[in-house]
N, CA, C and O atoms as a GROMACS GRO file, in nm:
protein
  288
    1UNK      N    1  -1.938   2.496  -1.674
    1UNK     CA    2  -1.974   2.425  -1.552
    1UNK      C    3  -2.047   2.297  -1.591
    1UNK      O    4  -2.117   2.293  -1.692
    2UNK      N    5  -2.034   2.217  -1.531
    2UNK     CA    6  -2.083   2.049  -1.524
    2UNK      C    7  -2.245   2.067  -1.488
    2UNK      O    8  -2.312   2.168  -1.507
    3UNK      N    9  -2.280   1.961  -1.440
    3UNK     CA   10  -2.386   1.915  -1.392
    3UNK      C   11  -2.415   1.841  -1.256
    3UNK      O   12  -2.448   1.729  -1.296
    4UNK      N   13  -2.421   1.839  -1.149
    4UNK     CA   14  -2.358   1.736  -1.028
    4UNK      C   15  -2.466   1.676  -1.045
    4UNK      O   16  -2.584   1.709  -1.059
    5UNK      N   17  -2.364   1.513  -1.037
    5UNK     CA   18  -2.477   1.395  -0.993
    5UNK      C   19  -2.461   1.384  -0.896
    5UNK      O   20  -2.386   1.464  -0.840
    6UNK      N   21  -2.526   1.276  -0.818
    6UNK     CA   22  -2.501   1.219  -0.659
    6UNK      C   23  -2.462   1.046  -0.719
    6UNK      O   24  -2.534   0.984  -0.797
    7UNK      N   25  -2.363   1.004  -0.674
    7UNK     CA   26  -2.325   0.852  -0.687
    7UNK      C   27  -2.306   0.818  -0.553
    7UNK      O   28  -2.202   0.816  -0.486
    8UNK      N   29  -2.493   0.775  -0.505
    8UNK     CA   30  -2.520   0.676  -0.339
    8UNK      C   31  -2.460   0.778  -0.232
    8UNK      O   32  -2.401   0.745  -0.130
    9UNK      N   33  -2.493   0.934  -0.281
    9UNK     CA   34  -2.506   1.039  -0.173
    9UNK      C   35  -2.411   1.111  -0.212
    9UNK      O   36  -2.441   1.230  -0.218
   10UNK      N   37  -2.271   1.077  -0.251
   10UNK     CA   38  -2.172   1.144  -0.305
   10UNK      C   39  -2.125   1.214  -0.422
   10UNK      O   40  -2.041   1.162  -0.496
   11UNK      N   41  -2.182   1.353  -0.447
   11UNK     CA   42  -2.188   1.455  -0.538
   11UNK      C   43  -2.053   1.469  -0.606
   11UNK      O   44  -1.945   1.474  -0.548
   12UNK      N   45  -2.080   1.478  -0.778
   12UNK     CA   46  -1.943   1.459  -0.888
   12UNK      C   47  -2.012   1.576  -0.966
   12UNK      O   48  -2.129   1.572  -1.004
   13UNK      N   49  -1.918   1.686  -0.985
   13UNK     CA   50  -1.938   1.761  -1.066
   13UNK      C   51  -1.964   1.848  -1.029
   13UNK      O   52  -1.938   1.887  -0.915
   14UNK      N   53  -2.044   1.929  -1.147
   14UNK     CA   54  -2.111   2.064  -1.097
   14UNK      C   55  -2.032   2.190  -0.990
   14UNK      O   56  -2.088   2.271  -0.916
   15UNK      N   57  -1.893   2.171  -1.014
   15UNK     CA   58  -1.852   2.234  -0.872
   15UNK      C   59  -1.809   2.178  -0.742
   15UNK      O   60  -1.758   2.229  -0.643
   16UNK      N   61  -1.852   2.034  -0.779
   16UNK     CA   62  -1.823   1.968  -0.621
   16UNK      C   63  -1.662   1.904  -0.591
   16UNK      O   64  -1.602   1.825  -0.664
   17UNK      N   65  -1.622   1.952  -0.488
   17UNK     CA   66  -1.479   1.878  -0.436
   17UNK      C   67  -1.453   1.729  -0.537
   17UNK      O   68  -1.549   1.654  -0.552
   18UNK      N   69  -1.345   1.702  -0.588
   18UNK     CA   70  -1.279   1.566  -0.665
   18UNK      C   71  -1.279   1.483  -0.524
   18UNK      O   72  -1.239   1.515  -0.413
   19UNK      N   73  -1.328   1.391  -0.563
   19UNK     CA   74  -1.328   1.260  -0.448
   19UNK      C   75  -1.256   1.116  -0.523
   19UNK      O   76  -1.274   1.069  -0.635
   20UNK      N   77  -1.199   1.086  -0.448
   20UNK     CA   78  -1.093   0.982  -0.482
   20UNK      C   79  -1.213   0.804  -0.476
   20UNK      O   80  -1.266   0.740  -0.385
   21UNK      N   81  -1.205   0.789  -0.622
   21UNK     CA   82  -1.252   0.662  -0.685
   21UNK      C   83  -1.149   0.552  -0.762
   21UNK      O   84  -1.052   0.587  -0.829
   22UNK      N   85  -1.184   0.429  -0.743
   22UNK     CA   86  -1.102   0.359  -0.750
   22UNK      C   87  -1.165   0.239  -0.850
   22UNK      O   88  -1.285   0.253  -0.873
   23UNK      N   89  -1.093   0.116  -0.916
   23UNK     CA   90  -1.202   0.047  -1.025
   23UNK      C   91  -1.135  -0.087  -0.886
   23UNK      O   92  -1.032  -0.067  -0.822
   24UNK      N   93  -1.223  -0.211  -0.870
   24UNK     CA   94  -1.186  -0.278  -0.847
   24UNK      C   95  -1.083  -0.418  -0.934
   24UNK      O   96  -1.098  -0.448  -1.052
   25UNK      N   97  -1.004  -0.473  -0.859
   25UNK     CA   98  -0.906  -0.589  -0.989
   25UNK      C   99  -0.930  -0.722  -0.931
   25UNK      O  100  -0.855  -0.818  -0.945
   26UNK      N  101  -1.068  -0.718  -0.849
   26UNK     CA  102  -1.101  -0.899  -0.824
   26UNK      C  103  -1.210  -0.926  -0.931
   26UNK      O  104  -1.257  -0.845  -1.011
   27UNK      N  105  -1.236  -1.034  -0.918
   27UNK     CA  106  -1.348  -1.085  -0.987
   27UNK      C  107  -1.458  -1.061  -0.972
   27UNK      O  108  -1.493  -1.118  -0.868
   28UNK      N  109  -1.516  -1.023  -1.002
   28UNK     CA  110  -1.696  -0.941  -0.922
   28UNK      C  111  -1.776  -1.075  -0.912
   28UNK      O  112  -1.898  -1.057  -0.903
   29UNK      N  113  -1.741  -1.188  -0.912
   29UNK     CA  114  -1.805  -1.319  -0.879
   29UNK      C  115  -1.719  -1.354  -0.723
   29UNK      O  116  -1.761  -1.445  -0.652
   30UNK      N  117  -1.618  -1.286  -0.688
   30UNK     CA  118  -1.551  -1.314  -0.562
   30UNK      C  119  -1.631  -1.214  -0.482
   30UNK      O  120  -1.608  -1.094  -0.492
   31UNK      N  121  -1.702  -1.253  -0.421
   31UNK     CA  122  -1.777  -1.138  -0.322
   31UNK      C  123  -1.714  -1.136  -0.226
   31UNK      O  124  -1.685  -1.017  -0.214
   32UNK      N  125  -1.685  -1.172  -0.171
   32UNK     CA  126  -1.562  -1.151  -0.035
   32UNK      C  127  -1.429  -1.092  -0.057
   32UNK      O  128  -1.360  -1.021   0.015
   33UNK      N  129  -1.408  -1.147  -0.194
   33UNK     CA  130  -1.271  -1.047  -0.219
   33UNK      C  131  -1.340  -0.924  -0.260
   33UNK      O  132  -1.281  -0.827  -0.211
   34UNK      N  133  -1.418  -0.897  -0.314
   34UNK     CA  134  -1.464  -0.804  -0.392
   34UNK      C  135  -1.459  -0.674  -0.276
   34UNK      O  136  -1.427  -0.555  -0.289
   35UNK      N  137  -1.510  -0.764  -0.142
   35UNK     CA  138  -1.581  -0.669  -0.041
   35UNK      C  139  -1.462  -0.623   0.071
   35UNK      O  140  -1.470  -0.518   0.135
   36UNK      N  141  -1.366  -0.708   0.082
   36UNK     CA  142  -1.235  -0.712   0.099
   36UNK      C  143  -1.167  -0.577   0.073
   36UNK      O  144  -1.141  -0.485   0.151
   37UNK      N  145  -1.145  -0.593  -0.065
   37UNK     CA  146  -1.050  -0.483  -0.174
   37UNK      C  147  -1.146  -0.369  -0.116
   37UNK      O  148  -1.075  -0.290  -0.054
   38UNK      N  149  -1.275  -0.333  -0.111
   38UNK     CA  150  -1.361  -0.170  -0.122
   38UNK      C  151  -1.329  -0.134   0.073
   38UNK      O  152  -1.306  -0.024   0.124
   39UNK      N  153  -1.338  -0.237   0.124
   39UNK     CA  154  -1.317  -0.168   0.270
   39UNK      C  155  -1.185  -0.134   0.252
   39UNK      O  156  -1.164  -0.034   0.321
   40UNK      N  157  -1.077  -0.170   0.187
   40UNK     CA  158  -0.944  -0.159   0.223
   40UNK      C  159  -0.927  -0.036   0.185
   40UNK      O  160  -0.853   0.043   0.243
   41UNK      N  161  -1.021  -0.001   0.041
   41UNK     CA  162  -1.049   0.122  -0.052
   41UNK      C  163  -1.096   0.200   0.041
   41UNK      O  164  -1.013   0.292   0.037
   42UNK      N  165  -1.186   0.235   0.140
   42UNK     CA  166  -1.282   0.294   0.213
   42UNK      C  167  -1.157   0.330   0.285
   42UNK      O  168  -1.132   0.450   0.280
   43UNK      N  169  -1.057   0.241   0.364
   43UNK     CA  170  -0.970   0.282   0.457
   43UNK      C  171  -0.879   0.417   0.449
   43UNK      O  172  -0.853   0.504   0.532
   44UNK      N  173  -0.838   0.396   0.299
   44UNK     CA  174  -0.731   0.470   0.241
   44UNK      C  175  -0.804   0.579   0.173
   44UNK      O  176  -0.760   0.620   0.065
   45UNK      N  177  -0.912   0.629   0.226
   45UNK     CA  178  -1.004   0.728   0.162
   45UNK      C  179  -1.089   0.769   0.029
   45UNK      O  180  -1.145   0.871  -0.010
   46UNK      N  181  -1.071   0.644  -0.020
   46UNK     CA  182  -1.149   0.608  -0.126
   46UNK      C  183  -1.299   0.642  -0.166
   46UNK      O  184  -1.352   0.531  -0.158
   47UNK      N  185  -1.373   0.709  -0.195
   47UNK     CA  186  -1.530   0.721  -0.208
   47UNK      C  187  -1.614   0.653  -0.250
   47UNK      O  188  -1.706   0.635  -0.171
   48UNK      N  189  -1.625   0.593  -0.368
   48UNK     CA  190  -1.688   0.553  -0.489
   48UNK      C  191  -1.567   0.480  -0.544
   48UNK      O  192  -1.460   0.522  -0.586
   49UNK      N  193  -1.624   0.340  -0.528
   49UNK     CA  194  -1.578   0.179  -0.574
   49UNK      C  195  -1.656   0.161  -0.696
   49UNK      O  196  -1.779   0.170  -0.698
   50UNK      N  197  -1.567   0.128  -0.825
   50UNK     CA  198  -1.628   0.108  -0.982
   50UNK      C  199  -1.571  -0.057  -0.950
   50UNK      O  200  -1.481  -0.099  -0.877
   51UNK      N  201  -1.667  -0.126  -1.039
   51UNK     CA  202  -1.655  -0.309  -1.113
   51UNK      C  203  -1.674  -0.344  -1.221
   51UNK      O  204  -1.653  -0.256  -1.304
   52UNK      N  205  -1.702  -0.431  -1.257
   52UNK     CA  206  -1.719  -0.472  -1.384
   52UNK      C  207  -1.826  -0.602  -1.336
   52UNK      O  208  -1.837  -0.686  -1.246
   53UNK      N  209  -1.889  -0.559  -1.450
   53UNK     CA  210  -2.023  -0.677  -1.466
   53UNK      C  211  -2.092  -0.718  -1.572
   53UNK      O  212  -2.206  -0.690  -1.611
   54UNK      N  213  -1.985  -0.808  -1.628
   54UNK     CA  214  -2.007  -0.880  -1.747
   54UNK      C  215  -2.077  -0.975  -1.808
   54UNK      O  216  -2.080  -1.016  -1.924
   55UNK      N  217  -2.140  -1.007  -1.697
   55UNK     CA  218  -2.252  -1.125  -1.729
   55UNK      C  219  -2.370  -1.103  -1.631
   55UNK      O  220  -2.400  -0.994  -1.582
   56UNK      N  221  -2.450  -1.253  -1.601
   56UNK     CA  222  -2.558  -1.230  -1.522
   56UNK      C  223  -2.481  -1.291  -1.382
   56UNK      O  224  -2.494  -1.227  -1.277
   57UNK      N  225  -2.424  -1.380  -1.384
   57UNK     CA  226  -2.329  -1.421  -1.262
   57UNK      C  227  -2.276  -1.330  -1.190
   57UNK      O  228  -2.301  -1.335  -1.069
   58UNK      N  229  -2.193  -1.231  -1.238
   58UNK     CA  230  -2.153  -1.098  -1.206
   58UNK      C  231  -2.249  -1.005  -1.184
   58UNK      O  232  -2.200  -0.939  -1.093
   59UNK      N  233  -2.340  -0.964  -1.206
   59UNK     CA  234  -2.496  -0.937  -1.155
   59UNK      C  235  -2.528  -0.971  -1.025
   59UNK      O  236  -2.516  -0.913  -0.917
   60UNK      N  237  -2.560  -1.052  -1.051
   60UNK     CA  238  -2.604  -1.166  -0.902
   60UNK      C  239  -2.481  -1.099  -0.738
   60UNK      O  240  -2.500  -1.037  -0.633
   61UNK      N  241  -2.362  -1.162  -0.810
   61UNK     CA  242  -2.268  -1.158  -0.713
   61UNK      C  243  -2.282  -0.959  -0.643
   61UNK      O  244  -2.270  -0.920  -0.527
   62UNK      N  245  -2.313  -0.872  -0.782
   62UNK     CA  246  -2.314  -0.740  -0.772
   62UNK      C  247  -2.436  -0.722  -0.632
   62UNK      O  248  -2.415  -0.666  -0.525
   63UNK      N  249  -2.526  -0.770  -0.663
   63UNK     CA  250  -2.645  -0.754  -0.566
   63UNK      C  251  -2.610  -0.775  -0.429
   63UNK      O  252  -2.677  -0.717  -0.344
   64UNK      N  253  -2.496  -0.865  -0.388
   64UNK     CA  254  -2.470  -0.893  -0.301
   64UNK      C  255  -2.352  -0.855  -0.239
   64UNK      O  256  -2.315  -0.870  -0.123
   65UNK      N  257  -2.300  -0.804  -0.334
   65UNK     CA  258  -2.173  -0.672  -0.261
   65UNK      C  259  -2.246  -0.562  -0.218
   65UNK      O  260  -2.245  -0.522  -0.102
   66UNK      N  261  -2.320  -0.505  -0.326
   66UNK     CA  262  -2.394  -0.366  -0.303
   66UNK      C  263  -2.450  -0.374  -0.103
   66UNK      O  264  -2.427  -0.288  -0.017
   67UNK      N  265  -2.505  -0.473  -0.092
   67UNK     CA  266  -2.601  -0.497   0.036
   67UNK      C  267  -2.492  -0.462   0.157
   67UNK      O  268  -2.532  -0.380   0.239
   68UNK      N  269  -2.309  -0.537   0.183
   68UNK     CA  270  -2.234  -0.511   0.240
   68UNK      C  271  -2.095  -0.376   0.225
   68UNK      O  272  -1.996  -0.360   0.296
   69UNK      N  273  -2.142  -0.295   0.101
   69UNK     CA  274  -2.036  -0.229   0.079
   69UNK      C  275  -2.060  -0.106   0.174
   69UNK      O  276  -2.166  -0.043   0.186
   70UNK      N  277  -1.933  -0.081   0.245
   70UNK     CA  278  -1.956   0.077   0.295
   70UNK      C  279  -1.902   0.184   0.162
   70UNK      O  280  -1.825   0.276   0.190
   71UNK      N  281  -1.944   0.164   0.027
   71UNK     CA  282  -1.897   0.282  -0.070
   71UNK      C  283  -2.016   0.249  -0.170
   71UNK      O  284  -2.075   0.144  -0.194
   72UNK      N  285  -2.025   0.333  -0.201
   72UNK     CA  286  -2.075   0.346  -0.364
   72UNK      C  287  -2.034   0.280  -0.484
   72UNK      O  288  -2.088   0.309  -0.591
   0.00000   0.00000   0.00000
């Protein structure tokens, strides 16, 4: 048996139901696309939205998806 984490309320592991996660393929400096692609993700039952954040620019932009995302 695993360990369950919670990723922003939504429990992985330990026993818990597989929930459908997805990586995003915009630029994590496109915040509108960024935020775009995760609702569309959210639509199609998606849970937990992964990015990439490769710099401090991508950081920045991260802070400001996080504030509008309905996912994790």
């Amino acid at each position: 048996m695993t360990r369950q984490i919670l990723v922003g309320g939504v429990p992985i592991g330990g026993g818990a139901p597989v929930v459908i996660q997805s990586m995003l393929n915009t630029k994590t400096t496109d915040v509108e696309g960024c935020l775009k692609q995760i609702r569309q993700l959210a639509s199609a039952g998606c849970r937990i939205a992964r990015l990439a954040v490769p710099n401090m620019e991508a950081a920045r932009s991260f802070a400001d998806i996080c504030k509008d995302s309905p996912l994790p």
